[in-house]
N, C-alpha and C positions, 0 to 999 in steps of 0.2 A: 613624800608626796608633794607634790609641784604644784602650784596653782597661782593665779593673777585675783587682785581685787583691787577695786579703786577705793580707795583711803582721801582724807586730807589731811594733809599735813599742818600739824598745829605749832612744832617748832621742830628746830634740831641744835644740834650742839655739838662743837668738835673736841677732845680729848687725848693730851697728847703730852708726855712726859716719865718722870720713873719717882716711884713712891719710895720712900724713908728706907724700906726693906731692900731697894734697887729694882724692886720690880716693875719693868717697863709697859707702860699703856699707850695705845693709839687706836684711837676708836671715834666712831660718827654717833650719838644715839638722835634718835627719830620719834617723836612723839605726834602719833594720829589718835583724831577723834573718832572713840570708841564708844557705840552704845549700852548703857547699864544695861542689867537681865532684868527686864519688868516683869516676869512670868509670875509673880509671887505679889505683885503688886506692892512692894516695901520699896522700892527705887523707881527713876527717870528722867530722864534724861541721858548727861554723855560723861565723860571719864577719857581717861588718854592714856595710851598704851604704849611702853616704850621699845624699842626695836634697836638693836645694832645693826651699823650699816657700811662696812669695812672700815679704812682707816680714817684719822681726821683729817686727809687731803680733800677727802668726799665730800665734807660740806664745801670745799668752794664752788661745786658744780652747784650750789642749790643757795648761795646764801646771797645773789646780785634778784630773786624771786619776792614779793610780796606776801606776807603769810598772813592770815592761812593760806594753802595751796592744796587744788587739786591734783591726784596722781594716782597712774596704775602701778602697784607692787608685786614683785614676783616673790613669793612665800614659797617656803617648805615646811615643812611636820617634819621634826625630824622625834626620834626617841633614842633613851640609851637604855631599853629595853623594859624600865619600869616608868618613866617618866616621859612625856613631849612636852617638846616646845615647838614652839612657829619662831622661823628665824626671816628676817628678809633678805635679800638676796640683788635686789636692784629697786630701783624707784627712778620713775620716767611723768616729769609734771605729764599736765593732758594739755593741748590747743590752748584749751579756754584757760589755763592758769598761763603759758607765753603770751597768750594776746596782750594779758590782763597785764603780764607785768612791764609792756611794752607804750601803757598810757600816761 
């Protein structure tokens, strides 16, 4: 299942090399401000959710921006039939976070 939601962007980080074992990494993570579950009234406020977001070439489209940054995300739900995850898929600042990083 596919869907868009506006997030901000609180950092990112690019990741790119081969571990001890040879096994090779290249990856963007993305970390948006996420609200705690206050329905239990034990928490509140925000917490930050980390997201993979293709390779580490990906942060240079996003690291010349001011952060935090606003932005719409296109998410999926994905399962592997006992488990979901929400994976993201693209991220697109909004107007007002280009305006902003244009001052």
């Amino acid at each position: 299942m596919k869907f868009q939601s506006e997030v901000k962007v609180l950092g990112m980080k690019a990741s790119k090399g081969t571990m001890e074992n040879g096994t090779a990494f290249d990856s963007t993570k993305v970390y948006t401000e996420t609200p705690l579950d206050d329905s239990k009234g034990t928490a509140k406020g925000f917490a930050s959710a980390e997201f993979t977001l293709g390779k580490a070439d990906e942060f240079e489209k996003y690291k010349h921006l001011p952060f935090p940054f606003d932005a719409v995300a296109e998410l999926e739900i994905v399962s592997n039939g006992k488990t979901s995850k929400t994976v993201m898929l693209s991220l697109k600042p909004t107007a007002r976070s280009a305006a902003s990083s244009k001052s």
